[in-house]
N, C-alpha and C positions, 0 to 999 in steps of 0.2 A: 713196186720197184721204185727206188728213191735214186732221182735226178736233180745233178746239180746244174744251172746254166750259169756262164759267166760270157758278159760281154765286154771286150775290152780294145784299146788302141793301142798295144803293147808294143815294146820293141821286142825284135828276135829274141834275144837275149832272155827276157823276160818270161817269153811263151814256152820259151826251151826248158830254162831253171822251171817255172809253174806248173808243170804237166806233176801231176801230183796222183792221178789215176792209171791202173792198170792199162785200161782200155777207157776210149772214148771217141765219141763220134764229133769230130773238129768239121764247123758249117762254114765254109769265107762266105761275108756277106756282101758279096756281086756275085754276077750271074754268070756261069761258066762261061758265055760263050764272050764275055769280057775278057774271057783270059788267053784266047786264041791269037792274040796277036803280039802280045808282051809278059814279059814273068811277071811273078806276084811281085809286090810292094812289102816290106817289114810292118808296115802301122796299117793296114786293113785292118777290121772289125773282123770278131771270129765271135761264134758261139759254140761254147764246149760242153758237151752233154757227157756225165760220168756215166761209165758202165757196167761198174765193178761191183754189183748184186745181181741174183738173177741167173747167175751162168749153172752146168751143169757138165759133170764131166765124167770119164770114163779112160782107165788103164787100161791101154790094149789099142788095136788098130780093127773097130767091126768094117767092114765094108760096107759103102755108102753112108757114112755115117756125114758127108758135106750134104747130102741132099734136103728139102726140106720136107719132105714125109717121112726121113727116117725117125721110128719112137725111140727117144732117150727118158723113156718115162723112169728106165730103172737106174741111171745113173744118178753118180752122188750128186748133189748142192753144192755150189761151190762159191764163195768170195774171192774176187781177184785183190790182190797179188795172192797164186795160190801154188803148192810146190806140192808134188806128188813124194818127194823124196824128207819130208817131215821127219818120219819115223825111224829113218831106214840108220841111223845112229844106235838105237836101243831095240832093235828086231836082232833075231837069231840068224840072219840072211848075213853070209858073209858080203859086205861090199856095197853098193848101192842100186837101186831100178834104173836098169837103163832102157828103153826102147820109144815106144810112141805113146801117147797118148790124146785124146780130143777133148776140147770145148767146144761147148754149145752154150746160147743165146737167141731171144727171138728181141727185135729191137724193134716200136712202133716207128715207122716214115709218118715224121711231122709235114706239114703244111708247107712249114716254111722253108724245109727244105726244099722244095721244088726251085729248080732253075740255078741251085748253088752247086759246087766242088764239095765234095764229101769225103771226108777221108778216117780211118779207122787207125790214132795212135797206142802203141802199147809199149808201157815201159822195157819191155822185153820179155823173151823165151826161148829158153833154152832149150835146145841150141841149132833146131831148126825150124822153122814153123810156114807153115802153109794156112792164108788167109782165102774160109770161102764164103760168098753170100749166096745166099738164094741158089746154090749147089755149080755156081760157078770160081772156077780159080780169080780169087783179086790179087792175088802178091802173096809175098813169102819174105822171108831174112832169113839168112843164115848168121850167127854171131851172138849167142850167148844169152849175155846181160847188158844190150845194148837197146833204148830205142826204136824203136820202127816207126815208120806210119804204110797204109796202103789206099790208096785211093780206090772207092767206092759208088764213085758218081753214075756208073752206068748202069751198077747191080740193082743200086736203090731208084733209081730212074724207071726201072722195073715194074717198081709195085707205088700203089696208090696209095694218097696220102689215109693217113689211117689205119692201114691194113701193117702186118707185122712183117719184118724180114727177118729170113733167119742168117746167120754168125756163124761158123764152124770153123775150128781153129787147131788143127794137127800140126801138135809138138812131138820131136822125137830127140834125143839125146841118146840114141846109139852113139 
């Protein structure tokens, strides 16, 4: 799996246009419980970890498929930015796939993540999506081809440095 990190003192602006990855695990560098008293600052330090190999995915809605025992052994490979609806121009299917679909990902908890705000951005999905770690709900967006982020900090607070979490991400475009 190939990780980019970038550390940077960026203005808003900057971090907003830069997000250049599917998905990625966004680290602020102070320690959560710094943030309980005041919102964030625009020039914090941030380390951004890409996530966009690695995933794994599947047409259709299996049940339990957020949990982290469920086997996605038989599902496709997949690179993020990834569209289910490719093909569906040149198939004999009048119209295009619409319903659910999941990703899957297992992401190692770094080190240094312990004691930060964690948060999971992704360029978007269409056109609803439901973000889950370690088989619990993190957040969701509704809205297309727009941005997200979800914060993660309590899922991954979870599990030990080291050890993997898993990512589950039900899209639906009903």
């Amino acid at each position: 799996m190939k990780f980019k990190f970038q550390n940077s003192d960026a203005s808003r602006r900057t971090v907003l246009t830069g997000m250049a990855a599917s998905a990625a695990v966004l680290v602020l560098g102070e320690p959560a419980s710094a943030w309980n008293d005041r919102p964030p600052q625009v020039a914090r330090q941030r380390d951004r970890t890409l996530l966009n190999t690695g995933w794994r995915y599947v047409n259709g809605d299996p049940v339990g498929a957020e949990q982290r025992t469920f086997n996605d052994a038989g599902w496709s490979k997949v690179t993020l930015p990834h569209t289910w609806n490719a093909e569906d121009s040149i198939d004999d299917e009048a119209g295009y796939r619409r319903g659910a679909g999941w990703y899957r990902f297992s992401v190692r908890v770094d080190e240094r993540y312990t004691g930060k705000r964690l948060y999971l951005y992704f360029e978007g999905a269409n056109q609803v999506a439901d973000v889950f770690v370690e088989g619990v709900r993190a957040g969701g967006h509704v809205g297309g081809y727009t941005a997200f982020c979800v914060e993660v900090t309590d899922q991954l607070a979870q599990v030990r440095p080291g050890q993997h979490a898993t990512v589950a991400v039900r899209v639906d475009n009903t």
